[in-house]
C-alpha positions as CSV (number, residue, x, y, z in Angstrom):
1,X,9.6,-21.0,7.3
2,X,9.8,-17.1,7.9
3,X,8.3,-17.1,11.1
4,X,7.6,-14.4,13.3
5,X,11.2,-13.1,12.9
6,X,10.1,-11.6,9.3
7,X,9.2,-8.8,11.4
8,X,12.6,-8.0,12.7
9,X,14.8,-9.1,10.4
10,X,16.7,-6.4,8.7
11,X,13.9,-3.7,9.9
12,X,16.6,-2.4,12.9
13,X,15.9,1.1,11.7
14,X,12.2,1.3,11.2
15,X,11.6,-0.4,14.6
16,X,13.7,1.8,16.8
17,X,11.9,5.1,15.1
18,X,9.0,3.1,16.4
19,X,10.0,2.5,19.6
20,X,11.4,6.1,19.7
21,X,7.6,7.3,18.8
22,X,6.5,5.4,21.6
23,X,8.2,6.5,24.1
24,X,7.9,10.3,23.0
25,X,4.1,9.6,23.3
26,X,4.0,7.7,27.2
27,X,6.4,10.7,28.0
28,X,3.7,13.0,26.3
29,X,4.5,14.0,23.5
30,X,1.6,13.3,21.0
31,X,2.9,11.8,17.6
32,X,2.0,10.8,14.1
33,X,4.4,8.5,12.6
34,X,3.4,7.5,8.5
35,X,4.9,4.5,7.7
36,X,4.9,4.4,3.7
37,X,5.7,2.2,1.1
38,X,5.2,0.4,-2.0
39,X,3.2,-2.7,-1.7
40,X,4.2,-6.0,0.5
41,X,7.4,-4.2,1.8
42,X,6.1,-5.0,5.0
43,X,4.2,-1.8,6.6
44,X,1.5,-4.1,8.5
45,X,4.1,-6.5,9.8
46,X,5.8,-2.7,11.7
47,X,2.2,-1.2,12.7
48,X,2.0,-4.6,14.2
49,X,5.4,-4.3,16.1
50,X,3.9,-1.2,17.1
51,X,0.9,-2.5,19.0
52,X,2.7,-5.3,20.2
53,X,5.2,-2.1,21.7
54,X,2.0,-0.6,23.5
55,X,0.4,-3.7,24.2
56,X,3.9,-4.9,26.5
57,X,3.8,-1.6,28.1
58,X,0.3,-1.2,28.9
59,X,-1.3,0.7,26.6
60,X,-4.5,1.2,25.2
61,X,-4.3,0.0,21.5
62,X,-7.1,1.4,19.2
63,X,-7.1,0.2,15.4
64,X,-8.8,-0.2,12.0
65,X,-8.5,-0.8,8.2
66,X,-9.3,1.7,5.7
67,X,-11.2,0.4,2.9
68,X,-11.9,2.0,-0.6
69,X,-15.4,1.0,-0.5
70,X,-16.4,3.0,2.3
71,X,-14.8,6.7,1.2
72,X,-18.0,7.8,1.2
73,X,-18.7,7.1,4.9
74,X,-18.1,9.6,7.4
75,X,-14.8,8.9,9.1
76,X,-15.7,5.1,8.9
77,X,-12.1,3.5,9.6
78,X,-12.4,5.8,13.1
79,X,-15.4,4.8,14.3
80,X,-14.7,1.0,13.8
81,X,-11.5,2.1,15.7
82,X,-13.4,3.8,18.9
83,X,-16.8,2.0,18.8
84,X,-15.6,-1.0,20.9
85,X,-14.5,1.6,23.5
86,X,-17.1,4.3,23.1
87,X,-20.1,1.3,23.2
88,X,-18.1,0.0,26.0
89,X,-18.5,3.2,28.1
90,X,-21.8,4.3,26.8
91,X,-24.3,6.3,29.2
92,X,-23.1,7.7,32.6
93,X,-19.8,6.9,32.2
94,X,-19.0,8.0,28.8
95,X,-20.5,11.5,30.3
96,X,-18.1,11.3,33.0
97,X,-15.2,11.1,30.9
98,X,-15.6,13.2,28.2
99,X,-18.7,15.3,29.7
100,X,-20.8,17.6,26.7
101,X,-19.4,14.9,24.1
102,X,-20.9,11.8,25.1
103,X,-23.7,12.6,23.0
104,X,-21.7,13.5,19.5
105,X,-19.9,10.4,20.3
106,X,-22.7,8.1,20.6
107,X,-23.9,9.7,17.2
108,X,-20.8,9.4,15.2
109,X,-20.6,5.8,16.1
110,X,-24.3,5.6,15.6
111,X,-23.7,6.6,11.8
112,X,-26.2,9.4,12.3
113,X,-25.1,13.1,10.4
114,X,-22.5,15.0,12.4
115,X,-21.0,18.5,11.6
116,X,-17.5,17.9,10.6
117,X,-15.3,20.3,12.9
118,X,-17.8,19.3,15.5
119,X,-16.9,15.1,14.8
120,X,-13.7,16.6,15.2
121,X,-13.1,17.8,18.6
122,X,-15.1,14.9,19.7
123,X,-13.1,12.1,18.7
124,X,-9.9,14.2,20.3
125,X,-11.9,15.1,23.6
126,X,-12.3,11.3,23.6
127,X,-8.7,9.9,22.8
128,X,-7.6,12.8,25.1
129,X,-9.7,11.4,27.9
130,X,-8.1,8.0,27.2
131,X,-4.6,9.0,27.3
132,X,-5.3,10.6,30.3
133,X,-5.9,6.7,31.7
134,X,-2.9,5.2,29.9
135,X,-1.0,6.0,26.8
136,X,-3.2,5.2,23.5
137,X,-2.4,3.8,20.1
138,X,-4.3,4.7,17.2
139,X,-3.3,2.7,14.2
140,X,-5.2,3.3,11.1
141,X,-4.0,1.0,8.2
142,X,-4.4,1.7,4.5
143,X,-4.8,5.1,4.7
144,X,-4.3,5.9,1.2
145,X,-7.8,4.0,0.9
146,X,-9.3,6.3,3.5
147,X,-11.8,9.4,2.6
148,X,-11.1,12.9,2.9
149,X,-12.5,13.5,6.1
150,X,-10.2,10.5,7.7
151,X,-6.9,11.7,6.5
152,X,-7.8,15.7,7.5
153,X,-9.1,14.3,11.2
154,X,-5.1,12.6,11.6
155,X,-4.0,15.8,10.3
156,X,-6.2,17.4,12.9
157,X,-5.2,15.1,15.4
158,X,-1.2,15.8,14.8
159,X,-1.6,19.5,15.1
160,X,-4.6,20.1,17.8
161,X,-3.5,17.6,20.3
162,X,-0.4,18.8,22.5
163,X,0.8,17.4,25.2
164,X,-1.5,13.9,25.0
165,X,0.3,10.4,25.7
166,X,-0.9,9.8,21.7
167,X,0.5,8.0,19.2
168,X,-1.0,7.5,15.7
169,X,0.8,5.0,13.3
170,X,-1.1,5.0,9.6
171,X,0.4,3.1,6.8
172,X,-0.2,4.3,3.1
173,X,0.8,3.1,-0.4
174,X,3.0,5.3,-2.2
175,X,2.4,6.6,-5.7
176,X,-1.4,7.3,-4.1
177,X,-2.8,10.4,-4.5
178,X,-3.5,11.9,-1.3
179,X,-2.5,10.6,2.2
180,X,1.3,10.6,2.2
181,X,1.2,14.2,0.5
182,X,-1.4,15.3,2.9
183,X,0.3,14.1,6.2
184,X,4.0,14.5,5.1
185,X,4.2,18.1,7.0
186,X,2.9,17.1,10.5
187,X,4.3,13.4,10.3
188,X,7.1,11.5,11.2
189,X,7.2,9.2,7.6
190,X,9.2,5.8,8.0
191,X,9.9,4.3,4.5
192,X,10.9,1.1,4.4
193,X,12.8,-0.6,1.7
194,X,14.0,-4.2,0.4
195,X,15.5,-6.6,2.5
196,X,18.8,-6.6,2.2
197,X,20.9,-10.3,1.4
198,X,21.7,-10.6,5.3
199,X,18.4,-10.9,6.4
200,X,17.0,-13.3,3.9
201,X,20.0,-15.5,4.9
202,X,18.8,-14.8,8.5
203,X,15.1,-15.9,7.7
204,X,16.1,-18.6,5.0
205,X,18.9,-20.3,7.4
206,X,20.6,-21.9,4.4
207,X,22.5,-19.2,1.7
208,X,22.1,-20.9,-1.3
209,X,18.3,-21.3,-0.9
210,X,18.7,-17.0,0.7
211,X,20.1,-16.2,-2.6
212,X,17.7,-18.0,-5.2
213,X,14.9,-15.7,-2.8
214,X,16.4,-12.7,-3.0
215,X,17.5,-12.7,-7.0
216,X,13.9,-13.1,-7.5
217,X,12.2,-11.1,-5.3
218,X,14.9,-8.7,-4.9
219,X,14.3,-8.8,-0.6
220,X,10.5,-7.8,-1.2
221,X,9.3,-8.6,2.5
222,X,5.8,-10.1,1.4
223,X,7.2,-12.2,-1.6
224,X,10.2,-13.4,0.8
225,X,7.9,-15.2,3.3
226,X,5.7,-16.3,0.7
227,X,8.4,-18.2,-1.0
228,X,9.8,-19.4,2.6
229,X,7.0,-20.6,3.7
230,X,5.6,-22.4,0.6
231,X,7.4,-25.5,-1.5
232,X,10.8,-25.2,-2.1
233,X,11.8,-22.7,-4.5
234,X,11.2,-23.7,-8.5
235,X,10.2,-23.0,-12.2
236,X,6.6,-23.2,-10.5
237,X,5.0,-19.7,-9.3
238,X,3.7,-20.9,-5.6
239,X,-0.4,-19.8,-5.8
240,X,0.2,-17.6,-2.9
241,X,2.8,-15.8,-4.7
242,X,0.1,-15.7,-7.8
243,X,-2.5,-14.3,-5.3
244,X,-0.2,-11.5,-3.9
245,X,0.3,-10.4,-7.6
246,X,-2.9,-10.7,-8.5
247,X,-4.2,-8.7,-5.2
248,X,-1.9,-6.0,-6.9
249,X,-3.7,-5.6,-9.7
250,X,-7.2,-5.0,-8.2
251,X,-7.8,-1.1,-8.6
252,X,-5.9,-1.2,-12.0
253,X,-8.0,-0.5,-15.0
254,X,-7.8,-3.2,-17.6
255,X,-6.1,-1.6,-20.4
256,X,-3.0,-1.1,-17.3
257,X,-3.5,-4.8,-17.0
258,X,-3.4,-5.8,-20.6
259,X,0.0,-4.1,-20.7
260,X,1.4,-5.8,-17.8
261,X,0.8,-9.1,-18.9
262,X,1.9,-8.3,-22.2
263,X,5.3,-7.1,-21.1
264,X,5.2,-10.2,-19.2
265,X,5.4,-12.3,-22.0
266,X,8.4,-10.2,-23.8
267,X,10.7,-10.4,-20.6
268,X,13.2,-8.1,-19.0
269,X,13.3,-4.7,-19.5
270,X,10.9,-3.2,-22.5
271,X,10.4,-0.3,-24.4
272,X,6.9,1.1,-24.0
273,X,6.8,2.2,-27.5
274,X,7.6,-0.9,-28.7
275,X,5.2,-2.9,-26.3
276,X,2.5,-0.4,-27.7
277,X,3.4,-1.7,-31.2
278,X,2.5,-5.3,-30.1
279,X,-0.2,-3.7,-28.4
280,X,-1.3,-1.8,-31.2
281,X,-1.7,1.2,-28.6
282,X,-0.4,4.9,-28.7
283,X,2.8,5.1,-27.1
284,X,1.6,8.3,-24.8
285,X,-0.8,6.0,-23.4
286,X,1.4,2.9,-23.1
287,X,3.5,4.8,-21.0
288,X,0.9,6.4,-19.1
289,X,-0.5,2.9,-18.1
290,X,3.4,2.1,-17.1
291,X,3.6,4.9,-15.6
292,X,0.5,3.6,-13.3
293,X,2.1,0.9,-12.5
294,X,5.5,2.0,-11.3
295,X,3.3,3.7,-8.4
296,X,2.0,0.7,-7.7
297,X,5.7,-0.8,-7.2
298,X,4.7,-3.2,-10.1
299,X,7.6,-1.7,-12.4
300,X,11.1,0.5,-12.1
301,X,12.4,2.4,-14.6
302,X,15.8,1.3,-15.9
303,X,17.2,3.7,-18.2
304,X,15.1,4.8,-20.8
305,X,12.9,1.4,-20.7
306,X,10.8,-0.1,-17.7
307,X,11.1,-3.5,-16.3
308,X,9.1,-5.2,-13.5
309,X,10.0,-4.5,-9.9
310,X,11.3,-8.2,-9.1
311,X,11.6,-11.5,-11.4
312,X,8.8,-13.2,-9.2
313,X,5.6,-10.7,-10.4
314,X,6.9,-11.5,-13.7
315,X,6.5,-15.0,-13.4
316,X,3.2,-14.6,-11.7
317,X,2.0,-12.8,-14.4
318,X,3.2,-14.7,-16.9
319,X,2.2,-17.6,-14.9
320,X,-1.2,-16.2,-14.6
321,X,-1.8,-15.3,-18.1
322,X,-4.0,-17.7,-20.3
323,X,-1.7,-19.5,-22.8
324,X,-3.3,-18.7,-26.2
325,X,-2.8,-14.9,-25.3
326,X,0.7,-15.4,-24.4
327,X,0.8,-16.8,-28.1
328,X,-0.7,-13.6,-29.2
329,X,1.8,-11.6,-27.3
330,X,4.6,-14.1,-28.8
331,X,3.5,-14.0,-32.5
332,X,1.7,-10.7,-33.0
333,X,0.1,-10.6,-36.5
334,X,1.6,-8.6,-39.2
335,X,0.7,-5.6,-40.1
336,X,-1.4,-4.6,-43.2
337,X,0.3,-3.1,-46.0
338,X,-0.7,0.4,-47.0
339,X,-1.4,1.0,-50.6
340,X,1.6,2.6,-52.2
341,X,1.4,6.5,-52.8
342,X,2.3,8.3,-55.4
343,X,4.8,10.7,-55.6
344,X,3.5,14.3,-54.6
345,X,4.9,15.5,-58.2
346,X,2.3,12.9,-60.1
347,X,-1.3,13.2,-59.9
348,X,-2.9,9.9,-59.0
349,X,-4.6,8.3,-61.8
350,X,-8.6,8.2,-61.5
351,X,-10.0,4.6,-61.0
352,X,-12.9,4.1,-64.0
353,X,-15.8,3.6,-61.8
């Protein structure tokens, strides 16, 4: 199994820029650090090194998911973040630690309406007052899936707060409009990559088993320990694997779906004018539906043609996909024959109607 060493294993990099953050924040320096990636390349498992970083030193850790859902609610991920703190502290001695913004507070966690700039400086009089006690985490994951207002308080937070024992740790998809684009000039950004062969040996403890793993997930972090920790490796897609896939596609429209699953069923690397020939789609949009799915990290480009990221979300795909439309996919039906034209030289005869 992968164990609790998944964390670590090959992520020497990424965890001593987050153990650098760290210690720039107790010292006070107030940070942002963006960790951002494609999916299941492990960004929770290092915003979870992180807390465990603060929790071993004694710091406050504060955290939340972002979800898509709730754009639309003001600064939700934040409030579910501070409300355990602020709810703790309510009354007298909320006032005595952030004074004139105990009530703002009390109302932003309250869900009732809140000027913007003015939820603002309340949430950094509050994490200000914090640090002041001990050195606070903020993590914030998925904050691609975050509203406006979330991702423009962090940015807020990076550039207001000066000389606070902070440190915020978001993680973001890449290929997402907005967060990572938003935050890249006032964070630190730590993008990890594949696992290299070494430490899938290190997690697998046998090579030859570490080598099956990594040719078909090509040292994807979530896909490793999913295979690890399930049956041993086979022609059979593990269900977890098929639910990790599958979770990949939520958010996808069905037409980039459609082409997914058909490309599963051709196999390696695939044209996209061709596929929109099976498809009986226009190539432009074809390519723009690829094109969707490389920012998920569901495809790479290879040349002039795209093929999926790693052998296994083919299989799951494939796996997935219900067998008489694989047969469609395999055996497309042929196309109708246009009448022959006449040459542009020879008027067409008239029909007798």
């Amino acid at each position: 199994m992968a164990g609790p060493g998944a964390v670590r294993a090959g992520r020497d990099e990424e965890l001593a820029r987050i153990s650098g953050a760290w210690s720039r924040a107790v010292s006070g320096c107030t940070g942002l650090l963006l960790i951002a990636g494609e999916a299941g390349v492990g960004k929770s498992r290092l915003a979870v090194e992180a807390e465990r970083m603060a929790g071993a030193a004694g710091g406050i850790v504060l955290r939340a998911r972002c979800h898509e859902i709730e754009r639309a609610l003001f600064l939700q991920p934040v409030v579910d973040a501070l409300r355990p703190r602020i709810v703790h502290l309510a009354g007298n001695v909320l006032k005595d630690l952030v004074g004139g913004w105990a009530t703002a507070l009390e109302s932003l966690v309250r869900g009732r309406a809140l000027e913007r700039r003015y939820a603002y400086e309340a949430v950094s009089a509050f994490l200000r007052a914090l640090a002041a006690r001990e050195p606070v985490l903020l993590v914030l994951e998925d904050l691609h899936a975050a509203g406006s207002a979330t991702v423009e308080l962090v940015h807020y937070l990076a550039r207001r707060l000066s000389g606070v024992r902070l440190l915020v740790v978001a993680t973001a998809l890449t290929g997402e409009d907005g967060a990572v684009d938003a935050l890249a000039g006032v964070a630190e950004v730590v993008r990890p990559g594949p696992l290299p062969l070494a430490a899938v040996r290190e997690l697998a403890g046998d090579a030859r088993l570490a080598e099956e793993v990594f040719r078909r997930t090509r040292g994807e972090p979530q896909l490793v320990t999913a295979l690890l920790d399930g049956p041993p490796p086979g022609e059979e897609v593990p269900l977890a694997v098929r639910a990790i896939v599958l979770g990949r596609l939520r958010g996808l429209r069905e037409p980039v779906r459609r082409v997914l699953r058909a490309a599963s069923v051709l196999g390696g690397a695939f044209d996209p004018v061709l596929l929109g020939e099976l498809l009986g789609l226009p190539p432009h949009e074809v390519a723009g539906h690829c094109e969707r799915a490389l920012g998920r990290g569901l495809l790479v480009v290879r040349g002039s043609a795209y093929e999926f990221a790693n052998a296994l979300i083919r299989e799951a795909l494939y796996a997935t996909t219900p067998a008489p439309t694989r047969l469609a996919y395999q055996h497309p039906a042929p196309r109708p024959l246009s009448p022959p034209q006449p040459p542009p030289d020879v008027p067409a005869r008239r029909t007798a109607g």
